[in-house]
C-alpha positions in Angstrom: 85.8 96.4 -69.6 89.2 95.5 -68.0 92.0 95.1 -70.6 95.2 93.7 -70.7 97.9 95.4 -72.6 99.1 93.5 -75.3 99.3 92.4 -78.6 97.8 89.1 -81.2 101.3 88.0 -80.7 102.9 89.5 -83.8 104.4 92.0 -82.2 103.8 94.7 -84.4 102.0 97.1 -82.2 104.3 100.5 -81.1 104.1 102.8 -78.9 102.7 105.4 -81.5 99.6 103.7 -82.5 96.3 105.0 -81.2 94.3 102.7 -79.1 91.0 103.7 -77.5 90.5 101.3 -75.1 93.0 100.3 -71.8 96.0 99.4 -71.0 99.2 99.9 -68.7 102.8 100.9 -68.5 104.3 103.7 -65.9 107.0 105.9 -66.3 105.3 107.2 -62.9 106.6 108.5 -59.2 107.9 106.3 -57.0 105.0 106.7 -54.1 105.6 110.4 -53.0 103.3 113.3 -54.3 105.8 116.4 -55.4 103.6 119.1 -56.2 101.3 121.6 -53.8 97.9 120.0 -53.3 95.0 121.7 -54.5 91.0 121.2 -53.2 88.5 120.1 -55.9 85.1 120.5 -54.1 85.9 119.3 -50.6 88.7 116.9 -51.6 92.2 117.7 -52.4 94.5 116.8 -55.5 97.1 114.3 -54.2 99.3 115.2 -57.4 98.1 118.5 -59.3 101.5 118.0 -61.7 101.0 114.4 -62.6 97.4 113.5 -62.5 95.3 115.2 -64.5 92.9 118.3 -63.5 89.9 116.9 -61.2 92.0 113.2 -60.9 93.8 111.5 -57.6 91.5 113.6 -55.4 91.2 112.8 -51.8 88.5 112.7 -49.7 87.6 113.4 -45.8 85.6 111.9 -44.2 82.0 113.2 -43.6 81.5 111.5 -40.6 83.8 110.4 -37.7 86.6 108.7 -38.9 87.7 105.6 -39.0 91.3 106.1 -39.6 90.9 103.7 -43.2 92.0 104.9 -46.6 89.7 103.6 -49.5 91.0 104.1 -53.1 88.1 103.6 -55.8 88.9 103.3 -59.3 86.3 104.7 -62.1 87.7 102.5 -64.8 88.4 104.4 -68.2 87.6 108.4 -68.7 88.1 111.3 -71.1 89.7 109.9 -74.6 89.1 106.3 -73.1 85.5 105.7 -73.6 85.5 101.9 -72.6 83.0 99.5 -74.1 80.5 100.5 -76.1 77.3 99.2 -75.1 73.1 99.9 -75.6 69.8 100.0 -73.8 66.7 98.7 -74.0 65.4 101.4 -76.4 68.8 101.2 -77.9 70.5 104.2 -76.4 74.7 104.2 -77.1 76.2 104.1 -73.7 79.7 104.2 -72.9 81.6 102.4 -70.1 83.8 105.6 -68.6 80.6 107.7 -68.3 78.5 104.8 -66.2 81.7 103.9 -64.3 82.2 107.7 -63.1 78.7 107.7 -61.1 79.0 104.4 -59.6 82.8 105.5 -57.8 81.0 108.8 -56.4 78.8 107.6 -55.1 80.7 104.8 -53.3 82.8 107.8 -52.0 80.0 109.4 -50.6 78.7 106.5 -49.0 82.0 105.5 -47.6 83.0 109.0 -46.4 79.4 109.1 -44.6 80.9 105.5 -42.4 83.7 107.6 -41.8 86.5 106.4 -44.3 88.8 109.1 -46.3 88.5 108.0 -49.9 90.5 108.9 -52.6 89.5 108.5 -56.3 91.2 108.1 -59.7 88.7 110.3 -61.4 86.0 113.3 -60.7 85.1 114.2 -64.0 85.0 112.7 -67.9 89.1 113.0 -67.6 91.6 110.9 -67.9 93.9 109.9 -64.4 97.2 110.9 -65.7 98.4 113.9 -67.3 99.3 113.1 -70.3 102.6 113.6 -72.1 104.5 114.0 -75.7 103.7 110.7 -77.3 100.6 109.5 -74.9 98.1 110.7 -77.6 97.9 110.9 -81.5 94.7 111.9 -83.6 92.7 112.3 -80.1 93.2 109.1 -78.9 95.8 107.2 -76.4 98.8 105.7 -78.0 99.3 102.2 -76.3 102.0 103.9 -74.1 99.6 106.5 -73.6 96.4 104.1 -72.5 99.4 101.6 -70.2 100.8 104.7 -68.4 97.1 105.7 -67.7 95.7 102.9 -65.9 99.3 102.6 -64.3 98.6 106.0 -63.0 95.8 104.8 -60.8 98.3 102.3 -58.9 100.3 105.4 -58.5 97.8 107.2 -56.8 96.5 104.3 -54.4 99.8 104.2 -53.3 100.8 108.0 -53.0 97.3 108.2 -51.1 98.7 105.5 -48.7 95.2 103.6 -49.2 94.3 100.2 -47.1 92.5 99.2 -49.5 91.7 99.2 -53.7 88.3 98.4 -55.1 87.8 98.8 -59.1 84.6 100.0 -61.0 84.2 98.2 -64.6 81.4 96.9 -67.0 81.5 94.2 -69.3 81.3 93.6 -73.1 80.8 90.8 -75.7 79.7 89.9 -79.1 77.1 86.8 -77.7 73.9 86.9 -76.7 74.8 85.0 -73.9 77.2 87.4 -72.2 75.8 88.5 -69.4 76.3 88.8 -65.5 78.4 89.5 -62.9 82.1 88.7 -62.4 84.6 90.3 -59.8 88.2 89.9 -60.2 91.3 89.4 -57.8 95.2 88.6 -58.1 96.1 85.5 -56.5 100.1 86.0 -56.8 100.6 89.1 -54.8 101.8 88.8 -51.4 98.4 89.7 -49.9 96.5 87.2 -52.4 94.2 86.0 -49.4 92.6 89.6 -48.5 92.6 90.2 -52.5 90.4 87.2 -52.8 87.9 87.8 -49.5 87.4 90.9 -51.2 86.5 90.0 -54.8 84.1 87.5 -53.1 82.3 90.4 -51.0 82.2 92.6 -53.6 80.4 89.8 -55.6 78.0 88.9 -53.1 77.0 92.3 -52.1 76.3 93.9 -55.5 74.2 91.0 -56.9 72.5 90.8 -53.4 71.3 94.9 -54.4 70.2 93.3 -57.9 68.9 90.4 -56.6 66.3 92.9 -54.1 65.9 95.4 -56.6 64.2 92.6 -58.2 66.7 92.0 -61.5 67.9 88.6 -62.8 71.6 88.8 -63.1 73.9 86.0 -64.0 76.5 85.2 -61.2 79.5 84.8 -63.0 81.7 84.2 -60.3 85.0 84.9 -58.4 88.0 84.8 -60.8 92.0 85.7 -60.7 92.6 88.4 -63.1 94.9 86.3 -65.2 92.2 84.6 -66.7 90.7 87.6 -67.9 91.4 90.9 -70.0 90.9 91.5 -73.8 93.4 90.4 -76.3 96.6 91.4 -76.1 98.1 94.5 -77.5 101.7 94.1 -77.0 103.5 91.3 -76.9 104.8 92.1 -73.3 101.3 92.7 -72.3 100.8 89.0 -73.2 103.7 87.7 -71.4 102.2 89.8 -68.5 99.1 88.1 -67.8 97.5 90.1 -64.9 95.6 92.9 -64.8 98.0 96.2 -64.5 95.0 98.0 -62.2 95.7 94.6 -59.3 99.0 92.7 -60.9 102.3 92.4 -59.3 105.5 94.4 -60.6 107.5 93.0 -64.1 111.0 94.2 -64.2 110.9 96.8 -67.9 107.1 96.4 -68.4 105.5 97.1 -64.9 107.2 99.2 -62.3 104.3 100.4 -60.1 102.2 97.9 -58.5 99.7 98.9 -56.1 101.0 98.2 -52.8 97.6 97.1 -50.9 95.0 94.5 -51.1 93.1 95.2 -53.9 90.0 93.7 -56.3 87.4 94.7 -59.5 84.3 93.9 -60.1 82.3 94.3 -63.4 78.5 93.5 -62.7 76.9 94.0 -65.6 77.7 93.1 -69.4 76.5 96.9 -71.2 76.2 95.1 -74.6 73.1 93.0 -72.8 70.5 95.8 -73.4 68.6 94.1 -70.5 71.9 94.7 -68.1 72.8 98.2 -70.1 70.0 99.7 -69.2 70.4 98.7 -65.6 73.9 100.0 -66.0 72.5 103.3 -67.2 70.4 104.2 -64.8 70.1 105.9 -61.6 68.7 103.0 -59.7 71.8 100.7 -61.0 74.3 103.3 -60.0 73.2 103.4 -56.7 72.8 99.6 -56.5 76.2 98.8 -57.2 77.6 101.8 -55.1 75.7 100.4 -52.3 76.7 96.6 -52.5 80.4 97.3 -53.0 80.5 100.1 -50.1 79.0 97.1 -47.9 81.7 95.0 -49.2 84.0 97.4 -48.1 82.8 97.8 -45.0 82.6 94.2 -44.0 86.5 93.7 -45.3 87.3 95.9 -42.5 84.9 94.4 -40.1 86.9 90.7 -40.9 90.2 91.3 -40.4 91.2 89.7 -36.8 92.7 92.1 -34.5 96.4 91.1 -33.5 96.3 88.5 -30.8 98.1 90.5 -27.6 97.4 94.4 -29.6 95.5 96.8 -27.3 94.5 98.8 -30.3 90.8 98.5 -31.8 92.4 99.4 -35.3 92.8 97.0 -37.8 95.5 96.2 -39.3 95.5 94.9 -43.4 98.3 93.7 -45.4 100.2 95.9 -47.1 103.2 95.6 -49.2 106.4 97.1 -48.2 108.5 96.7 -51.3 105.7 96.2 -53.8 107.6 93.7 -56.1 106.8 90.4 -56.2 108.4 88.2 -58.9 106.0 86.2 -60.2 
């Protein structure tokens, strides 16, 4: 479940309170790793010293290569357990650990097409290291859970990646909440590719449901300002975006990712109906599959240069990464 960092308003929220769910703020490196790299079982830590053990690990290729960076986002991990959610025979499930599955297995279909992919996670971890005052009582502090999902625009970036696809369920109180919605920002200087990919990612995944023979709402295409949870900080509510795609905000957000980028949640894991499918093997691979498609048909879209001799594409990447908006 993608969260925005804020408050109800009041403003009483501080940076010591505990929150378990996400949010956003970095107090992160510019764009360049500064530490020796280490492997983690064929990949290699882009950032040992400020990512946490097992997190910002790049892949090779495992076949060809296509010269294409791909940065996948598990959403949540370790202390951030995401939405709660329940099955069918009314198994607790947890967003981070159905989230985790879905990303590797997008890596290892992507690395197969020849792509180098770089994730935020490998493990039940969280992405950045954490620091005096990120955790109290076992749980993020609000600085703690902003500086987190910050962390995984600072690794797309360090990674130099072409491209940024997110991982998330959803949640909700109502029996109606359920289906799929994917997620883009529409005020970033590459808006146009963010939004072609949201609308792939859509398509594909509930294509896999559709012929794995499951019923699942079709939510739609949205800009992330019209989504996230409430609030947790006031700034958070001035902010309106989501920090994982959103643009730069001078003393709030310093560390946008610099490349098209969208999210997708596909299944609501309070619907036991959808949890399950979330929990399983066959739904991991399902949505791996339909957004490693979508993936692959961004690339496949974008033109050529009219007069280049090159067979590379080109996308759009931000230079200075910030945006006023």
């Amino acid at each position: 479940m993608v969260l925005l960092l804020a408050t109800s308003g009041s403003g009483s929220h501080n940076g010591s309170e505990p929150v378990t769910r996400k949010a956003a703020k970095a107090v992160a490196p510019s764009g360049e790793a500064h530490s020796t790299s280490v492997h983690v079982d064929g990949g290699t830590e882009v950032d040992p010293a400020y990512f946490a053990t097992g997190s910002c690990v790049a892949f090779p290729p495992t076949s060809g290569n296509r010269h294409e960076t791909v940065f996948v986002d598990a959403g949540h991990g370790g202390i951030d357990p995401g939405a709660v959610g329940t099955t069918q025979t009314g198994q607790t499930i947890y967003e981070a650990d159905q989230t985790l599955p879905v990303e590797l297995e997008i890596m290892k279909l992507l690395r197969a097409k020849g792509y180098r992919v770089v994730v935020s996670r490998t493990g039940a971890s969280t992405v950045i290291r954490p620091q005096p005052g990120d955790v109290t009582g076992g749980v993020f502090t609000i600085k703690g859970a902003h500086d987190d999902v910050a962390a995984r625009d600072v690794c797309a970036n360090m990674a130099k990646a072409n491209v940024l696809v997110g991982i998330y369920f959803d949640a909700g109180t109502s029996p109606t909440d359920a289906g799929s919605i994917s997620a883009y920002d529409a005020t970033r200087p590459f808006s146009a590719d963010n939004q072609r990919l949201a609308t792939l990612l859509q398509a594909d995944v509930l294509a896999q449901f559709t012929d794995h023979g499951w019923s699942i709402p079709n939510d739609g295409v949205q800009t992330d300002d019209s989504l996230g949870g409430p609030p947790l900080t006031t700034a958070a509510g001035s902010y309106s975006h989501l920090l994982l795609l959103g643009p730069a905000d001078p003393g709030y957000f310093s560390t946008p990712s610099l490349m098209p980028g969208a999210l997708i949640e596909p299944l609501f894991i309070t619907d036991p109906y959808e949890g399950t499918i979330a929990a399983s093997t066959a739904g991991h691979q399902a949505i791996a599959t339909g957004m490693a498609q979508a993936v692959e048909q961004y690339f496949q879209e974008i033109p050529t240069p009219t007069g280049s001799s090159s067979s590379k594409r080109k996308t759009t990447t931000a230079t200075s990464g910030q945006p006023k908006h």
